[in-house]
N, C-alpha and C positions, 0 to 999 in steps of 0.2 A: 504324746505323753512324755511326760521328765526323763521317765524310768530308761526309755530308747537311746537317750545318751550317756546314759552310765557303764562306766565299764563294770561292775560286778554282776548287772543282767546281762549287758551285750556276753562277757565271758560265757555265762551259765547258759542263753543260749546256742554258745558256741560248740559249747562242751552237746548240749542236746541234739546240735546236728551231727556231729561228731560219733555219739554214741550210737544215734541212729544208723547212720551208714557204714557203723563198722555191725549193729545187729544184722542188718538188711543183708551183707554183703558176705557174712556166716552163712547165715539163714541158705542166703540163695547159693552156698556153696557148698552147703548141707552140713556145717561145719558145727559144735556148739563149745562155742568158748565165748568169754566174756573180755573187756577189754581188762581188766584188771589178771584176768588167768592169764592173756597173752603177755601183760607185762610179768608178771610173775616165771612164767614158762621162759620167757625171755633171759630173764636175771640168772635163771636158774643154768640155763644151757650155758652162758654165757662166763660164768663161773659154776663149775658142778665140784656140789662137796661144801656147798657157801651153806650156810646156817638160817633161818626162816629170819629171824631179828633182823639179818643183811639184807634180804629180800627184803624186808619192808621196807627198810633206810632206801636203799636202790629203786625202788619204782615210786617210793613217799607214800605208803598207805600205812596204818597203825597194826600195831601187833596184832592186836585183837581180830580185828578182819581180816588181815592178810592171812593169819591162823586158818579162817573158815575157809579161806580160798584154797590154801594147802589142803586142808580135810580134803575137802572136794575135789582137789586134783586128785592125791592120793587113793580113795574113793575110788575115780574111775580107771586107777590104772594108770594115770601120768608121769606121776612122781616118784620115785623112792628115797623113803626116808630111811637113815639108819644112826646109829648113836655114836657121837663121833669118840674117836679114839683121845681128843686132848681135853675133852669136858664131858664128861658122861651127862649130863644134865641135856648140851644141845643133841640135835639132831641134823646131822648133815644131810643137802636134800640132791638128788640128781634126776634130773630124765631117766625113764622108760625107753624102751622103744615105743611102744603107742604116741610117749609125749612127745618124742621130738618128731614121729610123721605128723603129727598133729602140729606142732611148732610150723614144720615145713611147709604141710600142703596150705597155712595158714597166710603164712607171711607176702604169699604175693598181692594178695586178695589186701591187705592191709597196706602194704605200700603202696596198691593202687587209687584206694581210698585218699590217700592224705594228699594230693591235688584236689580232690570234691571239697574237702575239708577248707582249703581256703581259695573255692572258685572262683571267689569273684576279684582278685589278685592278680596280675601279670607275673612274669617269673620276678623282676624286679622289686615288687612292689613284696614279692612274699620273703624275699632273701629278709628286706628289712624288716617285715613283719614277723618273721618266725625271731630274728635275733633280738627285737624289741620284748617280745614274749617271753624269749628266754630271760632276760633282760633286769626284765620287772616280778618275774615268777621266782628268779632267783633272790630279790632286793626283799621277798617277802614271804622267804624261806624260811626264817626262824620263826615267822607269826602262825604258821599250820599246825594243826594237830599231828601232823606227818611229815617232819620237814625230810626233803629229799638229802640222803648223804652221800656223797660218792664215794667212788673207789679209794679215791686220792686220801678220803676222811676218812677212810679204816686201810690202813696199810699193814697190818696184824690179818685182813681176811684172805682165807682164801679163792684162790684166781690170780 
């Protein structure tokens, strides 16, 4: 079929094994986060006191959702949010204790994952593949609904 050599399926089943073995790999480690919580928990540890808008920019998801994903951190105890002191309107977000064992006992199970992710790759073959990724992910950054922002693009956030 056509569709096998296109990159927008070949991606979207990339992204489906991807999702898969990071569920499987919670699951079996009795963990329940989602990948989108772990990058969120991520942004968040990473800078504590960053603002939800920043989290979004930082992992590329839209306000909107990344909002429900905060609920639901917050929800279970992950998060805390509080009103920051230089805009009262935002809300500064930091780690728990729960969130960051949760972050912790998370991360290795995740980093072990990402060689399954591109198994069928040599070490060489993945160096060029992930910075190809990078690559092309970045050249079509401003077409998402979510374009990813970095650090470097807000120098005003905190972190």
């Amino acid at each position: 079929m056509q569709i096998h050599t296109m990159p927008g399926h070949l991606i979207r089943r990339l992204n489906q094994i991807s999702v898969a073995l990071f569920s499987e790999r919670m699951a079996r480690a009795g963990l329940v986060l989602t990948p989108v919580q772990f990058a969120a928990l991520s942004a968040i540890r990473t800078r504590p006191g960053i603002d939800q808008a920043t989290v979004a920019g930082l992992v590329a998801y839209d306000r909107a959702t990344l909002g429900k994903v905060i609920d639901r951190l917050d929800a279970r105890g992950l998060v805390r949010r509080r009103t920051s002191r230089a805009d009262r309107r935002a809300r500064e977000l930091t780690l728990t204790g729960e969130g960051e064992a949760l972050y912790r006992a998370a991360l290795p199970h995740i980093e072990a994952i990402q060689p399954e992710i591109i198994a069928g790759l040599d070490r060489d073959e993945r160096r060029v593949f992930l910075r190809l990724l990078e690559k092309v992910t970045m050249a079509g950054n401003d077409l998402s609904r979510a374009p990813l922002v970095t650090p470097a693009d807000k120098p005003d956030s905190p972190g």
